[in-house]
C-alpha positions in Angstrom: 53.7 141.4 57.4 54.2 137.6 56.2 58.1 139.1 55.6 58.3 140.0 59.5 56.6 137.0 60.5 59.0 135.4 58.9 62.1 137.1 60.3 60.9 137.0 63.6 60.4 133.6 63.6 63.9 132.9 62.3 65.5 135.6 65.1 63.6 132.7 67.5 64.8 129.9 66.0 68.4 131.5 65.7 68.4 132.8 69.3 67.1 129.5 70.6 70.0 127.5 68.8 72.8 129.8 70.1 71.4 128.9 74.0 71.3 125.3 73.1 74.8 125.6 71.8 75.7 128.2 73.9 74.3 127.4 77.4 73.8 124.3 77.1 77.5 123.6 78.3 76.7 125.9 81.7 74.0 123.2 82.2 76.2 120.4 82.4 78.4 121.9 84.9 75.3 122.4 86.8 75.9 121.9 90.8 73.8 118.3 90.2 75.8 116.6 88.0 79.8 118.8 88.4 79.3 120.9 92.0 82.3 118.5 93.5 83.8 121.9 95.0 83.0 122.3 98.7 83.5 126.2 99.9 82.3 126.1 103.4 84.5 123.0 104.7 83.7 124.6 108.5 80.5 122.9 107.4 81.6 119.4 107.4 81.0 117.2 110.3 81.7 113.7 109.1 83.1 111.9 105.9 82.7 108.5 105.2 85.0 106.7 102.3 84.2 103.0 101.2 86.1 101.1 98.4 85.0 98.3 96.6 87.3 95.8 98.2 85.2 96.4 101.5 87.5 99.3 103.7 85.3 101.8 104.9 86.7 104.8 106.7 84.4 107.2 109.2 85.7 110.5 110.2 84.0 112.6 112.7 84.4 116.3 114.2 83.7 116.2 118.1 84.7 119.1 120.6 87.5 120.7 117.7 89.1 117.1 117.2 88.1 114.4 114.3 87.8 111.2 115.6 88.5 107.6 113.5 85.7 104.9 113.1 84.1 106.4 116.3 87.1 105.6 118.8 90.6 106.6 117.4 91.8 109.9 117.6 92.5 110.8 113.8 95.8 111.9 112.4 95.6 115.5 111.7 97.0 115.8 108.0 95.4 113.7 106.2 91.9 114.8 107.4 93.0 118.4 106.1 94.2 116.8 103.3 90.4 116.0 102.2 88.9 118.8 103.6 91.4 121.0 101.3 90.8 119.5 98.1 87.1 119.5 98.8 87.3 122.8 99.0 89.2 123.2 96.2 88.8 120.8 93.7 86.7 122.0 90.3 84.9 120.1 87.3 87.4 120.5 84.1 85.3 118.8 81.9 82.9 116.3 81.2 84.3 112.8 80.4 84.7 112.2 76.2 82.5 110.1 75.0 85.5 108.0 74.0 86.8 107.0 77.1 83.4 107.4 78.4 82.7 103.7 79.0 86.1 102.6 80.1 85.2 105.5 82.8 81.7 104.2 84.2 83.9 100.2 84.6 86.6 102.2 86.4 83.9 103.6 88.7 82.0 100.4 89.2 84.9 98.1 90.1 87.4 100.5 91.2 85.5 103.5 92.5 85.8 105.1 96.1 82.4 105.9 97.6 83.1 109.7 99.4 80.2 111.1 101.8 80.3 114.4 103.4 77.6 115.5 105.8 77.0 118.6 107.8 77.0 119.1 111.9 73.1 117.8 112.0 74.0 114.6 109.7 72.5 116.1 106.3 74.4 115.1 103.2 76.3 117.8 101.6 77.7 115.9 99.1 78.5 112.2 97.3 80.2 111.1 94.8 82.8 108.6 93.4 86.3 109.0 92.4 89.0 106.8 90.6 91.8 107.4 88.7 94.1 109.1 87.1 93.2 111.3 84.2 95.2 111.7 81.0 98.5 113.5 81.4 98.3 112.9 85.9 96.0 116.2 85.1 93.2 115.1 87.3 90.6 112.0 88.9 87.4 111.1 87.3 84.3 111.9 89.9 80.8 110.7 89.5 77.7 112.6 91.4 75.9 109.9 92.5 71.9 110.2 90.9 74.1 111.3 87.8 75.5 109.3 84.6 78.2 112.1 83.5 81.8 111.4 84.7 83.9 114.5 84.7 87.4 115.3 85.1 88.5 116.9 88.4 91.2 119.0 88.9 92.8 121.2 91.7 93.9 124.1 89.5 97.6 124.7 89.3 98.0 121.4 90.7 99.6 118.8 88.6 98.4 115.5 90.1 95.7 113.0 90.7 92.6 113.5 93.1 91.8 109.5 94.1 95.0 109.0 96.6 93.6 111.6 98.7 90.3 109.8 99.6 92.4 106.9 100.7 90.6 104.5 102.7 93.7 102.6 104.3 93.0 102.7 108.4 97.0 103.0 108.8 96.6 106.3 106.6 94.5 108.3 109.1 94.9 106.6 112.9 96.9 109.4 115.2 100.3 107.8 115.8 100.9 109.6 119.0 102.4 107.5 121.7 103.2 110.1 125.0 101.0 113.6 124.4 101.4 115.4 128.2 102.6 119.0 128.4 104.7 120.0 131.0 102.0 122.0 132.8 100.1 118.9 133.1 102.8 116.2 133.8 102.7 114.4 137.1 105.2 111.6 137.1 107.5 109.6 134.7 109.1 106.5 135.5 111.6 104.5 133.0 112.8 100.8 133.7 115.7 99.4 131.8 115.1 95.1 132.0 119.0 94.6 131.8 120.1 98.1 133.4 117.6 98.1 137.0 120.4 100.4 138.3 119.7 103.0 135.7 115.7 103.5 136.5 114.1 106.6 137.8 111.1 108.5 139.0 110.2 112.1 138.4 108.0 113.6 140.6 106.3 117.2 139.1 104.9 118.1 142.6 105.0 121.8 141.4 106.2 124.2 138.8 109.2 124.6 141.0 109.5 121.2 142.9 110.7 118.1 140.9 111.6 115.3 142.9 113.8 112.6 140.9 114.2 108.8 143.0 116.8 106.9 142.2 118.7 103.6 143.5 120.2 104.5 146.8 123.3 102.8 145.6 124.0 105.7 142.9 123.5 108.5 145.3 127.0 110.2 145.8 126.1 113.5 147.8 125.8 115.5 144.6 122.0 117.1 144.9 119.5 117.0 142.0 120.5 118.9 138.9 117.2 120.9 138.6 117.4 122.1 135.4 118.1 118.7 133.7 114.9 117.4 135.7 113.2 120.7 134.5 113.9 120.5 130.7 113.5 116.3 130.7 109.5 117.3 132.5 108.9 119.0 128.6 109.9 115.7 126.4 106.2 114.0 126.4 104.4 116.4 124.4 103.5 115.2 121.1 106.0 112.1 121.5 104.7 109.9 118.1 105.4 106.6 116.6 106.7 106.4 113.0 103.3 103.8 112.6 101.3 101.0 113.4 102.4 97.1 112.7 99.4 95.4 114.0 98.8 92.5 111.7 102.3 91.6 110.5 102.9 87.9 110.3 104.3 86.4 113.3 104.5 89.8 115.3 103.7 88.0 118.7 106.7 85.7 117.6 108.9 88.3 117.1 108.3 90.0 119.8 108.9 87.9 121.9 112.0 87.0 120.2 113.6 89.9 120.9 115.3 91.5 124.9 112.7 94.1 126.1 114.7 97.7 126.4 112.9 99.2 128.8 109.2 100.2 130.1 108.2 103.6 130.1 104.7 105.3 132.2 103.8 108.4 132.2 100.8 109.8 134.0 99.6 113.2 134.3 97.4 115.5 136.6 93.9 114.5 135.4 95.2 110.7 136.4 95.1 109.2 133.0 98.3 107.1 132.6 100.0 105.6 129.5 102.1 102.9 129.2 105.0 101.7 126.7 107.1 98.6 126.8 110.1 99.0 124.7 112.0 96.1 122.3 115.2 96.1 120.3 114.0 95.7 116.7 116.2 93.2 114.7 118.7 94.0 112.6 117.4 94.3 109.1 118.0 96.0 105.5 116.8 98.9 106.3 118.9 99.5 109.5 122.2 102.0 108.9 124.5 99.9 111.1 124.3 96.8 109.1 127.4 98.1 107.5 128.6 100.8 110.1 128.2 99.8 113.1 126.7 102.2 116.1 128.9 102.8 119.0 127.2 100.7 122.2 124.8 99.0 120.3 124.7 95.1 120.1 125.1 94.4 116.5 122.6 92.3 116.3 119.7 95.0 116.8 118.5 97.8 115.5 120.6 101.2 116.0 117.6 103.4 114.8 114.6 101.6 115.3 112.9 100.0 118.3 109.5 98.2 118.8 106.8 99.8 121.4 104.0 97.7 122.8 101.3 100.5 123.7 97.6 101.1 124.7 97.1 98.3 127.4 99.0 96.0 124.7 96.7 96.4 122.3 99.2 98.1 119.8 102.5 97.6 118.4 104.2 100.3 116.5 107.5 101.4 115.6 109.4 104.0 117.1 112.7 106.2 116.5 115.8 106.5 118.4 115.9 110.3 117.0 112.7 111.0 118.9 112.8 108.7 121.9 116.5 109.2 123.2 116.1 112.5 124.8 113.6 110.0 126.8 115.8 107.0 127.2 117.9 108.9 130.3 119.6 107.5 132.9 118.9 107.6 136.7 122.2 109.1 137.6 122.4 111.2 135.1 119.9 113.6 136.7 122.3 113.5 139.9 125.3 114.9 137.7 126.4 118.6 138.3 126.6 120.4 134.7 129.9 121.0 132.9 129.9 124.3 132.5 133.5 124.7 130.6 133.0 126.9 127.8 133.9 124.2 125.0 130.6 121.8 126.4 128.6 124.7 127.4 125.1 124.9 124.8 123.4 127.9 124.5 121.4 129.3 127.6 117.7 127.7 127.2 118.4 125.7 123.9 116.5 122.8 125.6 118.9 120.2 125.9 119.2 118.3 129.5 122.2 117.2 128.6 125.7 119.7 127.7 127.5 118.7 124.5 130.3 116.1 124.4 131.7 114.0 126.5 129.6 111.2 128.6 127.0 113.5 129.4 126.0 114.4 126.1 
């Protein structure tokens, strides 16, 4: 009997050890202290990301859009950027107790602060992230209420984790400058300062009725090209900067330094109108006609690159010849009957106002 006791006790004291050894690990990847995966991202309703240098960033979902420190329309990408590797990042493993130390300073001087909460305002998660783990195979996250760091991963992803909680404002502010479809556009007008001969007016009165006014002095007879008034009535959706500048030194002074190109409004159906004023950008090192220069373009400018004054001149960004030329028209140019020879001719409904080659390109 003593002999079964005995054995019994042993099986107890055997089968406890192998769950402390065991399970024990299962424990510390509990959803407390290593649940940094988010499934249900639908679920998220605002994120908040603070750094210890003071930047704070607040995203919010209102009607289907996210919306930037509660007044900016937020760039798409990055935002699905966080709410993808919430949803797929895992715990690897708990933090060596090596490197543990040098971890827990990382996170206090270097950690970013990430909240997410749900559609009533409930937490769903926090925790902190810095770094780069050994071998660019992961960040180190934090639970907050815990004192294990673990490595996180996105698996099959060979990176870091911490550049995708930026909290640089610039990162996540939507860029776009014109955003009207042409269902909804109303009018377009374009004034060149040095050209006043070349400005125009489109009138969208109906799907089928553009009315284009132009300088009496360039009218010749010729009646409106519709289809170039048609196509040029699609260029202002999603019309985007290449970024914001606001806060470079001496931007007023440069600015102002520089011949304004032209001013561009557009308003649409609902009334809401938006406004762009137009500079030649210096010539600098990163312009392509420093050492080739651009047919028709002063030498002294810019071939690539303009600056755009925008949202009642509270913004100044930086804008691309490659997306704003099929804006930058002239007035006569809608007044021009198509060359319809076979060697200019583009393909029917390619979308171009303009045919290929020649002055009318």
């Amino acid at each position: 009997m003593k002999k079964t006791l005995f054995y019994f006790v042993a099986l107890a004291l055997l089968a406890a050890g192998v769950w402390y050894f065991v399970f024990r690990e299962k424990d510390a990847f509990s959803k407390n202290e290593a649940g940094f995966q988010l499934t249900d991202t639908a679920s998220v309703y605002k994120i908040f990301l603070a750094d210890k240098k003071g930047k704070q960033i607040l995203l919010e979902r209102k009607d289907g859009h996210w919306i930037l420190d509660g007044k900016y329309p937020a760039l798409k990408q990055p935002v699905d950027i966080i709410l993808t590797t919430l949803n797929k990042q895992v715990a690897q493993y708990p933090v060596p107790q090596n490197a543990y130390d040098n971890v827990i300073k990382m996170m206090a001087g270097e950690g970013i602060k990430v909240e997410v909460y749900d559609k009533s305002g409930d937490k769903i998660r926090v925790f902190y992230v810095v770094g780069e783990a050994n071998n660019n195979t992961g960040s180190y996250m934090l639970m907050e209420g815990s004192d294990m760091p673990y490595v996180v991963q996105i698996p099959g992803f060979q990176g870091y984790l911490e550049s995708r909680y930026s909290t640089a404002f610039e990162d996540y502010r939507d860029r776009t400058v014109f955003n009207v479809p042409e269902n909804e556009l109303k009018s377009v007008t374009v004034s060149y300062t040095e050209e006043p001969l070349n400005n125009f007016t489109l009138h969208r009165l109906a799907a089928d009725n553009i009315q284009v006014d132009i300088d009496k002095a360039l009218m010749t007879g010729t009646p409106l090209n519709k289809r170039r008034a048609g196509v040029y009535s699609r260029f202002f959706e999603n019309i985007n900067s290449e970024g914001y500048i606001n806060g470079t030194i001496k931007l007023d002074s440069i600015i102002k330094s520089v011949p304004k190109y032209c001013g561009i409004d557009v308003t649409s159906v609902k009334g809401i109108s938006k406004h762009a004023d137009v500079y030649w950008m210096p010539l600098n090192r990163r312009s392509k006609n420093m050492l080739t220069p651009f047919p028709g373009i002063d030498n002294k400018f810019d071939a690539d690159r303009f600056y755009a004054v925008i949202n009642n001149a509270k913004d100044t960004v930086i804008i691309q010849r490659e997306t704003f030329d099929k804006i930058f028209r002239k007035a006569y140019e809608f007044y021009e009957a198509d060359d319809t020879s076979a060697a200019r001719q583009v393909q029917k409904d390619a979308g171009n106002v303009y045919k290929v080659g020649g002055s009318g390109k």
